[in-house]
N, CA and C atoms as a LAMMPS dump frame, in Angstrom:
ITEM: TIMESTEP
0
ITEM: NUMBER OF ATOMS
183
ITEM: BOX BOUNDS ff ff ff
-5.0000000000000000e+02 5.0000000000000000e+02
-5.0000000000000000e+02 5.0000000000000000e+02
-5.0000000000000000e+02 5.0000000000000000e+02
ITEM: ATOMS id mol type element x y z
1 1 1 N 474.696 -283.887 185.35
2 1 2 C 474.47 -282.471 185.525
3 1 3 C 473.488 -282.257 186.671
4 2 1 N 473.41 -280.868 187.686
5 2 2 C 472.603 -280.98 188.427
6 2 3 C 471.44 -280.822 188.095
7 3 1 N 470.61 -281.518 188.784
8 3 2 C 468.965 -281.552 188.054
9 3 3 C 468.35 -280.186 188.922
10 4 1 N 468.7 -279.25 189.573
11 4 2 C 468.414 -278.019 190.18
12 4 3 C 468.77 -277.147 188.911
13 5 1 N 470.152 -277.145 188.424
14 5 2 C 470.716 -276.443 187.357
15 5 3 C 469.381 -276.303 186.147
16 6 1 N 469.217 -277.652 185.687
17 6 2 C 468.835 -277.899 184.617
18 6 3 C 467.465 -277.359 184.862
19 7 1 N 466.507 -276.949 185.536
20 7 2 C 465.025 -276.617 185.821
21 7 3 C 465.4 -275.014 185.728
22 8 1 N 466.754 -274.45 185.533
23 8 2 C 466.849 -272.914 185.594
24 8 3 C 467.225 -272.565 184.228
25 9 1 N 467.653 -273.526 183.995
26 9 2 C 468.096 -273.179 182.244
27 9 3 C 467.085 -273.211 180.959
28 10 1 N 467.31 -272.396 180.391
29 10 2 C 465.975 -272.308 179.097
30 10 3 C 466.849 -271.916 177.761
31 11 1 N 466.343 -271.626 176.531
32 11 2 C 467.194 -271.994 175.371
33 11 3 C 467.332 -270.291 175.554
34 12 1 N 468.36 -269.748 175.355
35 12 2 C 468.825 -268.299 174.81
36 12 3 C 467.806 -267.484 173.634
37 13 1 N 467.485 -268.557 172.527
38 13 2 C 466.955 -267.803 171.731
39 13 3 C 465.301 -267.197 171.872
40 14 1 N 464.556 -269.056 172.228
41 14 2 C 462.593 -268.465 172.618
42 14 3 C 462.866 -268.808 173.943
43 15 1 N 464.041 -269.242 175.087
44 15 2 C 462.926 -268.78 176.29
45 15 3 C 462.21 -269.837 176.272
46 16 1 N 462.456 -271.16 176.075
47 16 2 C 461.56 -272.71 175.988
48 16 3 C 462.615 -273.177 177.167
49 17 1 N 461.991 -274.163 177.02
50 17 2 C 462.856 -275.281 178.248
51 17 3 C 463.749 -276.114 177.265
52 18 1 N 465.027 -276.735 177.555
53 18 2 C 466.199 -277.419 177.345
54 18 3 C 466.044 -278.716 177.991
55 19 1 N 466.513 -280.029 177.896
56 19 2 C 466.333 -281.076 177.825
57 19 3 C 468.459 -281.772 177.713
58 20 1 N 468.464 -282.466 178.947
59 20 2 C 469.684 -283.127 178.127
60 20 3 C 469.597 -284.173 177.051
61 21 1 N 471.078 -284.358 176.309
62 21 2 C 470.262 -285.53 175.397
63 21 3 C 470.974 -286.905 175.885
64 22 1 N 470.657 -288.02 175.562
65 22 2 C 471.386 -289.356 176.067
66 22 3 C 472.079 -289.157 177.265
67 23 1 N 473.266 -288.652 176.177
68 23 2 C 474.75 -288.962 177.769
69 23 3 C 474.808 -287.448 178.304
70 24 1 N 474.09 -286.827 178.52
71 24 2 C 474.239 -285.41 179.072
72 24 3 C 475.465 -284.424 178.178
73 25 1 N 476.047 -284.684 177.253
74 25 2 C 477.071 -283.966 176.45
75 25 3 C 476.929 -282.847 175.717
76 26 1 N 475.02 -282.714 175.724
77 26 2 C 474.681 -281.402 175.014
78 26 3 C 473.137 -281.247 175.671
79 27 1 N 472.438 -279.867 175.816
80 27 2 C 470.992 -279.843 176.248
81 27 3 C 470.513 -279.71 174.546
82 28 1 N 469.154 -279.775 174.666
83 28 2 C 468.727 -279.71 173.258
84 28 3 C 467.389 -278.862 173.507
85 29 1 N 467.162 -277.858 172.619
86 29 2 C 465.872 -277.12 172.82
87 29 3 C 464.853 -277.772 171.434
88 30 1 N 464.073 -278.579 171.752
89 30 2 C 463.197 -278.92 171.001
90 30 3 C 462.563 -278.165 169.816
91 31 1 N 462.082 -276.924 170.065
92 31 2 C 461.223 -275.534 169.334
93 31 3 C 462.397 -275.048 168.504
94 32 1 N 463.45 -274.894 168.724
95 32 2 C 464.169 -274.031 167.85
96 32 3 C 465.421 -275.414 166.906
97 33 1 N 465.163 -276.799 167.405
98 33 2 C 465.416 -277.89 166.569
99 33 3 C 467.196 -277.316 167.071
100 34 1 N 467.79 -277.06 168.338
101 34 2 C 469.404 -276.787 168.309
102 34 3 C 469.651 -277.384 169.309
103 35 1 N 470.918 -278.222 169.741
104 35 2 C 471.676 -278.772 171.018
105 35 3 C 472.809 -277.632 171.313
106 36 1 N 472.761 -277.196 172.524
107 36 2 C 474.005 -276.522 173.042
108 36 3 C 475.156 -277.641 173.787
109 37 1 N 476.419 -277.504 173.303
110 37 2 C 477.077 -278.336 174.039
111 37 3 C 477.587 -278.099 176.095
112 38 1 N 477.805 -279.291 176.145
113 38 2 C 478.06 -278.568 177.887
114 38 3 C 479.317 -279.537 177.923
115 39 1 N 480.365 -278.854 178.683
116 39 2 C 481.666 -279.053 178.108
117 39 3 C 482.158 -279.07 179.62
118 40 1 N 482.584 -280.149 180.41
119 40 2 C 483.597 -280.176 181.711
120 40 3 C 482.034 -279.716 182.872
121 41 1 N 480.803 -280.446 182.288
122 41 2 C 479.84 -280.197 183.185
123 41 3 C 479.046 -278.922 182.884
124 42 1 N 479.139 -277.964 182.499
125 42 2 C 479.075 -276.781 182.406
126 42 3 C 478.593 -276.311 180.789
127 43 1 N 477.028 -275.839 181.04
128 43 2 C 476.205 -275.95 179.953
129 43 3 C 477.024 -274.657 178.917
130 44 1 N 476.902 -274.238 177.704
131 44 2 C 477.333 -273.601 177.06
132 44 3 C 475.969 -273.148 176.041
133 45 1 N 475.213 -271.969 176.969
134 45 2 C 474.256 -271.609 176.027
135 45 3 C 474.198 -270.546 175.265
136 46 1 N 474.892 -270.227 174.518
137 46 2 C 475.209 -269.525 173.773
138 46 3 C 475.035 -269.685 172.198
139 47 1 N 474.206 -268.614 171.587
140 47 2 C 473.417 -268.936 170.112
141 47 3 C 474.724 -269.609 169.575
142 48 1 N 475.734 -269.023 169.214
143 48 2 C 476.791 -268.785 168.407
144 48 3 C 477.272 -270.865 168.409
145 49 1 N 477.077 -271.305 169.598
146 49 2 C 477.638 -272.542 170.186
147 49 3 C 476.658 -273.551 169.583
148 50 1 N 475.41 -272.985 169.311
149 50 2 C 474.739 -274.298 168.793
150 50 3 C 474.493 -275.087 167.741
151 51 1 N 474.112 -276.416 168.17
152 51 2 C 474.436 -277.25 166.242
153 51 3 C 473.259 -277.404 166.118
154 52 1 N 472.515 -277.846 165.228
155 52 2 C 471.4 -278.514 164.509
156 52 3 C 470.79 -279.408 165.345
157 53 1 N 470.066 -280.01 165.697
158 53 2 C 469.471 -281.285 166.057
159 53 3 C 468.081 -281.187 165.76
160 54 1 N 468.407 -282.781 165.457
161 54 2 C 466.881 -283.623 164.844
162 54 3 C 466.348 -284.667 166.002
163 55 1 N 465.349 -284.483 166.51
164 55 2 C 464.907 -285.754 167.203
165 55 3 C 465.324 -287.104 166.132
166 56 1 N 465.878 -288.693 167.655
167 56 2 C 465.782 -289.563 167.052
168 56 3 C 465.16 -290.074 165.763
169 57 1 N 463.863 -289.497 166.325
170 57 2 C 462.549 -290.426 165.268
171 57 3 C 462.986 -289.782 163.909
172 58 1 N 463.621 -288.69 163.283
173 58 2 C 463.514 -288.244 161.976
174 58 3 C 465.048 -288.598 161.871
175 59 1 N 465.945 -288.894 162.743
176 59 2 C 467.005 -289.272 162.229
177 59 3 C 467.549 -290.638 161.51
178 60 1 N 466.11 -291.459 161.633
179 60 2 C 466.279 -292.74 161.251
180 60 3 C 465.608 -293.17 159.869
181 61 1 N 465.175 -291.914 159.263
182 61 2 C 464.25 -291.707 158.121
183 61 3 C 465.315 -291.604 156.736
């Protein structure tokens, strides 16, 4: 993904900063604990679009 893109994008809901995760397949907003998927390159930030996410560290608990 472009790393210009990604410094403009922030989560829809607080307005935090977004993060890709691993393989770039979803950004993840840390504060509101949700990954938006980005689908053919192309982020998809939209509340309605987002799943759950847990940082690694609590997923191994």
């Amino acid at each position: 993904m472009n790393k210009s893109l990604l410094e403009l994008l922030v989560c829809p809901v607080c307005r935090g900063p977004v993060h890709p995760e691993d393989e770039d397949s979803r950004l993840v907003c840390p504060a509101c604990r949700v990954a938006y998927p980005v689908r053919e390159d192309i982020p998809v930030m939209l509340p309605e679009e987002a799943k759950p996410w847990e940082p690694k560290e609590h997923q191994a608990q």
